[in-house]
C-alpha positions as CSV (number, residue, x, y, z in Angstrom):
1,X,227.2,84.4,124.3
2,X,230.8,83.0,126.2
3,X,233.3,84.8,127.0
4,X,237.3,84.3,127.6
5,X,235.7,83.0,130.9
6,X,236.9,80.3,133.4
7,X,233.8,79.7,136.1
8,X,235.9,78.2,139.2
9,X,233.6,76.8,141.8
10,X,234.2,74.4,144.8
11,X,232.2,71.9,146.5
12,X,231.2,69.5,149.0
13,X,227.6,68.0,149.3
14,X,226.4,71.2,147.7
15,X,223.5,69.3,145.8
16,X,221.0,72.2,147.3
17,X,222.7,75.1,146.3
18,X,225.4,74.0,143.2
19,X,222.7,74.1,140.3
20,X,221.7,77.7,141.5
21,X,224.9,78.5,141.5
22,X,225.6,77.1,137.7
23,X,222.5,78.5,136.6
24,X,223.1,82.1,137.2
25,X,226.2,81.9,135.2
26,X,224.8,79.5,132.2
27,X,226.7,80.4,129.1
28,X,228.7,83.1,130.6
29,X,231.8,81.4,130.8
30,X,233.7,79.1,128.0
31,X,235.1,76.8,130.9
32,X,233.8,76.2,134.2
33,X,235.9,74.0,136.5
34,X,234.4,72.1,139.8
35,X,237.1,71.2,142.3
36,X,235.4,68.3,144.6
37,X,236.6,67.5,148.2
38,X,234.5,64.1,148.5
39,X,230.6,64.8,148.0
40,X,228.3,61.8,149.2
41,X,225.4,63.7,147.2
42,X,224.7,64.5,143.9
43,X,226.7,67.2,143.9
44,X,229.4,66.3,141.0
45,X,226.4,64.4,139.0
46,X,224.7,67.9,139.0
47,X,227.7,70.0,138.0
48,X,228.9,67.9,135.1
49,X,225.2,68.1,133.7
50,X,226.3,71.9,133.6
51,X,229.3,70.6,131.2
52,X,232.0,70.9,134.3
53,X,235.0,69.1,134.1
54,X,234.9,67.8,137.9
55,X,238.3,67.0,139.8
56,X,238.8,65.7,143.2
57,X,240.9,67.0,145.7
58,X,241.1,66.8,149.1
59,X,240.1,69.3,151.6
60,X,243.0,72.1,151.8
61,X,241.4,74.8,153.2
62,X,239.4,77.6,151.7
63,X,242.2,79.1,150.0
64,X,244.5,76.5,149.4
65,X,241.4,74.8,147.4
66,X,240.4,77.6,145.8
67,X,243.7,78.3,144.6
68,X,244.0,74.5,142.9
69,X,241.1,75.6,141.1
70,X,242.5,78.3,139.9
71,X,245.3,76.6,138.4
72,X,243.1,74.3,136.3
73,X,241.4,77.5,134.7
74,X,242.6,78.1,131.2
75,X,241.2,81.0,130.0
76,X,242.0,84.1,130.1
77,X,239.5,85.7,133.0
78,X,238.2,83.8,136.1
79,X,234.9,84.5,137.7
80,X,235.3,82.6,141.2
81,X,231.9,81.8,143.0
82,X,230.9,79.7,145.4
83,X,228.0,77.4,145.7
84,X,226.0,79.0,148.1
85,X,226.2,82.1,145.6
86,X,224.7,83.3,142.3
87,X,224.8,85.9,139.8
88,X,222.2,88.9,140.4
89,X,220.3,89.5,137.1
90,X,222.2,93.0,137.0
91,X,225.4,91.5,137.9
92,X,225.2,89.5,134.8
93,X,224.7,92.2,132.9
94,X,227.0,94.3,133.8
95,X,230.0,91.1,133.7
96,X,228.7,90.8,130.3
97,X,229.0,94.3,129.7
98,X,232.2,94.4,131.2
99,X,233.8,92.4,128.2
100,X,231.3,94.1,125.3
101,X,232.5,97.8,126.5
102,X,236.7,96.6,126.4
103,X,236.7,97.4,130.2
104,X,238.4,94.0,130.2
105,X,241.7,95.6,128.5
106,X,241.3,98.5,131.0
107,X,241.2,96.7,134.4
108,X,242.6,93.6,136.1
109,X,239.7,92.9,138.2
110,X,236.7,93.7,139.6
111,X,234.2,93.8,142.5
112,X,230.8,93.4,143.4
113,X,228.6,93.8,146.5
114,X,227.4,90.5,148.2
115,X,224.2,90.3,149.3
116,X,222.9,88.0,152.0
117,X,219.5,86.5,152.4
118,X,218.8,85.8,156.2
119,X,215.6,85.0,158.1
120,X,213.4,85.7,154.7
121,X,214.8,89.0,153.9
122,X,217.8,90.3,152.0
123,X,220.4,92.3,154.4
124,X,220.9,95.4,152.8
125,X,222.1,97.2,156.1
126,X,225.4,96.6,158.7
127,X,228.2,94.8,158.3
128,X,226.6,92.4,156.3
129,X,226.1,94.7,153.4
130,X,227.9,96.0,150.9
131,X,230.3,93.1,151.6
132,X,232.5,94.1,149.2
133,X,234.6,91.0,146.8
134,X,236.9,90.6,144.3
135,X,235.0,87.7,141.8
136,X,236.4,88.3,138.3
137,X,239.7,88.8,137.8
138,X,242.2,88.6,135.3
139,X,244.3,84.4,135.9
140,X,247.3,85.5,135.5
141,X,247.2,88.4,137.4
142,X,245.1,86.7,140.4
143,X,246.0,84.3,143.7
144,X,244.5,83.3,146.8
145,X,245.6,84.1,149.8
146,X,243.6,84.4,153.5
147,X,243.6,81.2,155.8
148,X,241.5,78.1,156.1
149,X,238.4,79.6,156.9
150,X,238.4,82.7,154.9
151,X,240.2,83.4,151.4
152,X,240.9,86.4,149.4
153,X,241.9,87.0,146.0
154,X,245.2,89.0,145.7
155,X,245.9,90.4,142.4
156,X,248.4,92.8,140.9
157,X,246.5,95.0,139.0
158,X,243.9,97.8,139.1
159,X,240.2,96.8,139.8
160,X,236.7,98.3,139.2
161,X,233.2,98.0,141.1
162,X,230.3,96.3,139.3
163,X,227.1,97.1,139.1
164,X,224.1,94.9,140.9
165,X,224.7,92.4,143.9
166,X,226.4,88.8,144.4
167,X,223.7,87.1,146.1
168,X,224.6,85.0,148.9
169,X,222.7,82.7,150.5
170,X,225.1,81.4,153.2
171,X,222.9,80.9,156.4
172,X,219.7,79.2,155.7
173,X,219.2,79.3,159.2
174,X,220.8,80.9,162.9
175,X,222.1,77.5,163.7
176,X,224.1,77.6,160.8
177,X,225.7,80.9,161.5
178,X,226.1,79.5,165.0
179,X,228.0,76.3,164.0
180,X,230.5,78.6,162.0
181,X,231.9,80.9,165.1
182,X,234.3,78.2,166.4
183,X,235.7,77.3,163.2
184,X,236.4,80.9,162.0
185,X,237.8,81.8,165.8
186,X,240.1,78.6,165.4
187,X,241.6,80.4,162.5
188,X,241.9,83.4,164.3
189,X,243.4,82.1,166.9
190,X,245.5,80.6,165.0
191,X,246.9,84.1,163.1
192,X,247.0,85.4,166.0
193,X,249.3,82.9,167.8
194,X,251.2,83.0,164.6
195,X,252.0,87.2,164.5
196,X,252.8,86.9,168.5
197,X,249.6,89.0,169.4
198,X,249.3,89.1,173.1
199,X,245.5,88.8,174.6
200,X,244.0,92.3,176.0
201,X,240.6,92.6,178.2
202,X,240.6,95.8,176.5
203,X,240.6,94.1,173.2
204,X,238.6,91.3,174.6
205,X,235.6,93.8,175.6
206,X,235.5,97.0,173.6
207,X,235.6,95.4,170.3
208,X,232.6,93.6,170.7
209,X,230.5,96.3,171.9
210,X,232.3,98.6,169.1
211,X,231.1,96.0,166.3
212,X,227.5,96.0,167.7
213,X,227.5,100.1,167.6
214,X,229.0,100.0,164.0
215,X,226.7,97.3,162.5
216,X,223.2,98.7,164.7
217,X,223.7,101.9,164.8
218,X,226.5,103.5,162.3
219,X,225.6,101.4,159.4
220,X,221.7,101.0,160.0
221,X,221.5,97.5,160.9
222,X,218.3,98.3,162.9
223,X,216.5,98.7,159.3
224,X,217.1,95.7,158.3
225,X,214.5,95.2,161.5
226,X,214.8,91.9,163.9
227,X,217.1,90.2,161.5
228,X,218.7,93.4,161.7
229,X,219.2,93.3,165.3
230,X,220.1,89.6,165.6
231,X,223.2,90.1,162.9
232,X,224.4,93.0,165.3
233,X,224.3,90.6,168.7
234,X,225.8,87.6,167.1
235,X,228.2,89.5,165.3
236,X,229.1,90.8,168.7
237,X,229.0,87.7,170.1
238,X,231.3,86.5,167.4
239,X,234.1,88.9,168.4
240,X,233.8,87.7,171.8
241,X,234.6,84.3,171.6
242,X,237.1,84.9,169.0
243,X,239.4,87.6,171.3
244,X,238.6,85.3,174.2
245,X,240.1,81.9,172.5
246,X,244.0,83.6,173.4
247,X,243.3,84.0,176.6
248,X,242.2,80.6,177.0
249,X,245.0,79.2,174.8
250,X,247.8,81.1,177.2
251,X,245.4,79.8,180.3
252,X,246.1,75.9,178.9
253,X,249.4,76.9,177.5
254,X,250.4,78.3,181.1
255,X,249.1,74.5,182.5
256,X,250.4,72.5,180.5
257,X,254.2,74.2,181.4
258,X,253.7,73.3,184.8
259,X,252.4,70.2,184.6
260,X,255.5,69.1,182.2
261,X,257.8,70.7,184.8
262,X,256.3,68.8,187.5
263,X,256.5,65.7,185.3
264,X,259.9,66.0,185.0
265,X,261.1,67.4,188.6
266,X,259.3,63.8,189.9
């Protein structure tokens, strides 16, 4: 059975994980709408086999595309996923459940717990779990905001928590994590440059060896075993190099100044 249910899912080359993705929501949703930002794979073949009505558009951002999706949803609910994510099972149930029980004219959205599979085990300790989202929400009561690397859903309403897990399957490997730390501190950087934060050693240091105590110690990360441990390090190591890009940007800021004044004294 459908419900008043936009799906709203974007890709690139996501011909590995897009039909996963579909699957778990199969006729959940009345609609579901692919927004496309130039696949070379199979990608849009595989989502209009689900019945998607497929639209280019180039890259924007995470939220910026996310939120032209969200504009090209007509019904009355969105469920946003994205590829590398599926419906638990439980989760299914309980979205199904959510509309059977007239929740739906009680709340404006809700969320779920995300959780990840990493080196052949699901996380279900440190900061990678519960990692809380808002996925269904009401359309006309919902936006994205965040930045280009990370988006949020902003809505004006009250929410609930759903039972069972959003599983997320977004490092298939620790090269992949890896490869995302300069784009996400790029954004940072970028925010921060953009409220007029001012670098701090203090900052620079303690909140890296805080986030390794919370995730490893506070939240249990070391029973999620090695994997457990390895989250808690790069994590870490993540903070690092993101608090450590202002420095560096004032450092080439700073020599670029002088050089131009030099430039122009000659």
């Amino acid at each position: 059975m459908s419900y008043p249910l936009s799906l709203s899912v974007i890709a690139c080359d996501e011909e590995a994980n897009i039909a996963r993705c579909l699957s778990s929501a199969k006729g959940l949703a009345e609609e579901i709408i692919v927004v496309d930002s130039g696949s070379k794979d199979r990608t849009r073949e595989i989502a209009q086999s689900f019945g998607a009505r497929v639209v280019h558009q180039d890259w924007l951002g995470q939220s910026g595309q996310k939120q032209v999706a969200l504009k090209l949803c007509t019904k009355a609910w969105v469920l946003a996923l994205d590829c590398d994510e599926e419906l638990s099972p439980e989760m299914r149930q309980s979205i199904e459940q959510f509309f059977r029980d007239g929740s739906s004219e009680k709340f404006d959205g809700v969320k779920c717990n995300r959780k990840v599979w990493f080196m052949g085990r699901w996380i279900t300790h440190g900061d990678w779990y519960p990692d809380r989202k808002l996925r269904l929400f009401r359309r006309e009561k919902g936006r994205f905001g965040g930045n280009a690397a990370h988006d949020k859903v902003e809505l004006d309403g009250s929410t609930m928590l759903l039972a069972g897990d959003l599983h997320h399957y977004s490092f298939p490997s620790m090269n992949r994590y890896i490869e995302k730390i300069n784009p996400f501190a790029d954004a940072f950087l970028e925010q921060q440059i953009a409220e007029g934060k001012s670098w701090s050693l203090f900052a620079n240091v303690a909140r890296p060896l805080w986030r390794f105590f919370r995730a490893y110690f506070l939240r249990r990360g070391f029973l999620d075993g090695f994997p457990g441990l390895w989250i808690a390090v790069a994590t870490a190591f993540f903070n690092f190099v993101r608090y450590s890009r202002k420095y560096e940007n004032d450092v080439l800021d700073s020599e670029f100044k002088v050089q131009s004044s030099r430039n122009g004294s000659l």
